[in-house]
C-alpha positions in Angstrom: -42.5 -130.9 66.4 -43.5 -133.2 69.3 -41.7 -136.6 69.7 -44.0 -139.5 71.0 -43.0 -142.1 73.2 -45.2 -145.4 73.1 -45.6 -147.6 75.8 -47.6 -151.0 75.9 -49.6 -152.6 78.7 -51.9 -155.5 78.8 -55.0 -152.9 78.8 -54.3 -151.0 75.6 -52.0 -148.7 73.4 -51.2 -145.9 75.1 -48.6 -142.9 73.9 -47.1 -140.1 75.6 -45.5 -137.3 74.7 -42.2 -135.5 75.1 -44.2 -132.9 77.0 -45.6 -135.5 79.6 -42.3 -136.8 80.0 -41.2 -132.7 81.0 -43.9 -132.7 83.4 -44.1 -136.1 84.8 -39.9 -136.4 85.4 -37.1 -134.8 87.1 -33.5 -136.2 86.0 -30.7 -134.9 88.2 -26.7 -135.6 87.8 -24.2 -135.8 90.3 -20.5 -135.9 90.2 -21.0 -139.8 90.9 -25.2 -140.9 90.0 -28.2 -139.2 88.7 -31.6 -139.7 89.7 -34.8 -139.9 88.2 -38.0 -138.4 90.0 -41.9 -139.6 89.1 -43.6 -136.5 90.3 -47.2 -138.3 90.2 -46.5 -140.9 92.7 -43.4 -139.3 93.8 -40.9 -142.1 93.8 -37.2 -141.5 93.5 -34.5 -143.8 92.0 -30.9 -143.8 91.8 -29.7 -144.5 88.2 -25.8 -144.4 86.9 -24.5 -140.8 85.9 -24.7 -141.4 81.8 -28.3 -142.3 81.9 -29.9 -139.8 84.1 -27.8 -136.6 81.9 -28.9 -139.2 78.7 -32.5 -138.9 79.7 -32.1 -135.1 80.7 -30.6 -134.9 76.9 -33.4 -136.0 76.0 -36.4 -134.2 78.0 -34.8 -131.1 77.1 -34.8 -132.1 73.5 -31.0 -132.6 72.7 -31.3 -136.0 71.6 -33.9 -138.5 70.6 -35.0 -140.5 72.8 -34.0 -144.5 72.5 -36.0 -147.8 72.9 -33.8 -148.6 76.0 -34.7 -145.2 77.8 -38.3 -145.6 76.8 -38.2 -149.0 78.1 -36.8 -147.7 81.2 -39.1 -144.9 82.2 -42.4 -147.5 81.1 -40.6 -149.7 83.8 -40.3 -146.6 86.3 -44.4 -145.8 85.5 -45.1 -149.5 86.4 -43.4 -149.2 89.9 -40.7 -152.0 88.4 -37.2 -151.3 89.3 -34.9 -149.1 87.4 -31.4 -149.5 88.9 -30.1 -151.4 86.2 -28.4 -148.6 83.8 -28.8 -148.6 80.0 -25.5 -148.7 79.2 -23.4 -151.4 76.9 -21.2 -153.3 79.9 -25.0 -154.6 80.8 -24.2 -154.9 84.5 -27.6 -156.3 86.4 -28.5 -154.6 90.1 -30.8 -156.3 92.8 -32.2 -153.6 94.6 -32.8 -155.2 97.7 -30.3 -158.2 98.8 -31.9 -160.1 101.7 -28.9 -162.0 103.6 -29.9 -164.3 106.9 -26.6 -164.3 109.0 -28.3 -166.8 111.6 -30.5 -168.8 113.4 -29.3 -168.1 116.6 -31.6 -166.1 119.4 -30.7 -164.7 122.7 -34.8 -163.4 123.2 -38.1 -165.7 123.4 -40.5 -163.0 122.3 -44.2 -164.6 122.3 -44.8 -162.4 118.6 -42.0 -164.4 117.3 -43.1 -166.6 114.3 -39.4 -168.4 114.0 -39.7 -169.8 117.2 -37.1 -167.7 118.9 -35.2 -167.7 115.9 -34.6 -171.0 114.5 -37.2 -171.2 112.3 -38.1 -175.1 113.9 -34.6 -176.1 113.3 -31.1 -176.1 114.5 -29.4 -172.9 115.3 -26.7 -172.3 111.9 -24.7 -169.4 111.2 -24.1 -168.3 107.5 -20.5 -169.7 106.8 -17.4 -167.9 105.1 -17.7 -170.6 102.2 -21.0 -169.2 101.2 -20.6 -165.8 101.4 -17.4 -166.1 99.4 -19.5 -168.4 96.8 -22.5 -165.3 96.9 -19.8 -163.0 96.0 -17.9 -164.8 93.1 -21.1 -165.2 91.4 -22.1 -161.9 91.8 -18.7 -160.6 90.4 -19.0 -162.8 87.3 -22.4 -162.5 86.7 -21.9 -158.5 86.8 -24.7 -158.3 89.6 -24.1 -155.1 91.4 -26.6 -155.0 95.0 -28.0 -151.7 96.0 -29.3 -152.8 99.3 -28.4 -155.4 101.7 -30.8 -156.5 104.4 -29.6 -158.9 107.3 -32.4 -161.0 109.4 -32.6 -164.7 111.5 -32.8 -165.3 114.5 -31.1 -162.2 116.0 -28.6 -161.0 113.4 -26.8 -159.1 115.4 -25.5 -162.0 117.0 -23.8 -162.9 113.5 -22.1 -159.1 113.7 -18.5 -160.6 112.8 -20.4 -162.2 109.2 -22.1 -159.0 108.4 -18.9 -157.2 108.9 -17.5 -159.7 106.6 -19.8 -159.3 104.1 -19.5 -155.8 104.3 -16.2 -156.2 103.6 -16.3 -158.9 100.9 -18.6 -156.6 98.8 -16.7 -153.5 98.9 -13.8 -155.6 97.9 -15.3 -156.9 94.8 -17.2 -153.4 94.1 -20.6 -155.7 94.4 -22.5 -152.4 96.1 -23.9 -149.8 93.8 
């Protein structure tokens, strides 16, 4: 017996089977996060513990496989992020949180397209007040950030805010 899974796209019905999925995927568990693995264009995710052994369950036939896994592999296939887990607390991940720390510049490099940093305006620093806003929301929202990027001007310049924000999100448990 051969379970199908069904995916939808705007170009027509298409189905898969179980034994795609055994080909296609690799789910691995560790003591703290899984990971899922799309062999054909060999992308790697991290995904919460429970899921990836849910969806391992499932490739090796233990359990039947769910609309929200099914859901989450079509989204994996479409090069759409997958670090938000299926599981009931619902929690929401950004994979890439883009933070600018600064305007400020210390360099005039003639490639520069902020105009040594400012962007065409004053030189500003990110202030406590909004990171500690950022982080409130992202604690009551349930957002949890997978990657944090820092730019401006010259962002190392802001190295006492990005140690803050460092700080702030381990605090609330905002990293994933």
């Amino acid at each position: 017996m051969s379970t199908e899974i069904k995916y939808y796209s705007n170009e027509s019905e298409k189905s898969m089977d179980i034994e795609t999925i055994k080909k296609d995927f690799l789910f691995t568990i560790d003591e703290e996060f899984g990971c899922v693995y799309y062999l054909p264009q060999k992308r790697l995710a991290k995904i919460d513990r429970n899921t990836a052994k849910n969806l391992k369950d499932c490739q090796d036939g233990k359990t039947e496989l769910t609309d929200a896994y099914e859901n989450l592999l079509e989204k994996f296939k479409k090069n759409q992020s997958v670090h938000q887990s299926v599981s009931e607390d619902n929690v929401k991940v950004i994979h890439k949180l883009e933070i600018m720390v600064c305007t400020i510049c210390n360099l005039n490099c003639v490639y520069c397209y902020a105009n040594g940093g400012n962007y065409y305006g004053e030189e500003q620093m990110l202030s406590y007040e909004v990171v500690d806003a950022l982080v409130r929301y992202l604690k009551q929202e349930q957002i949890k950030v997978e990657m944090v990027q820092f730019f401006g001007g010259e962002p190392a310049l802001g190295y006492k805010m990005i140690s803050y924000i460092c700080k702030k999100f381990k605090e609330n448990d905002i990293l994933v």
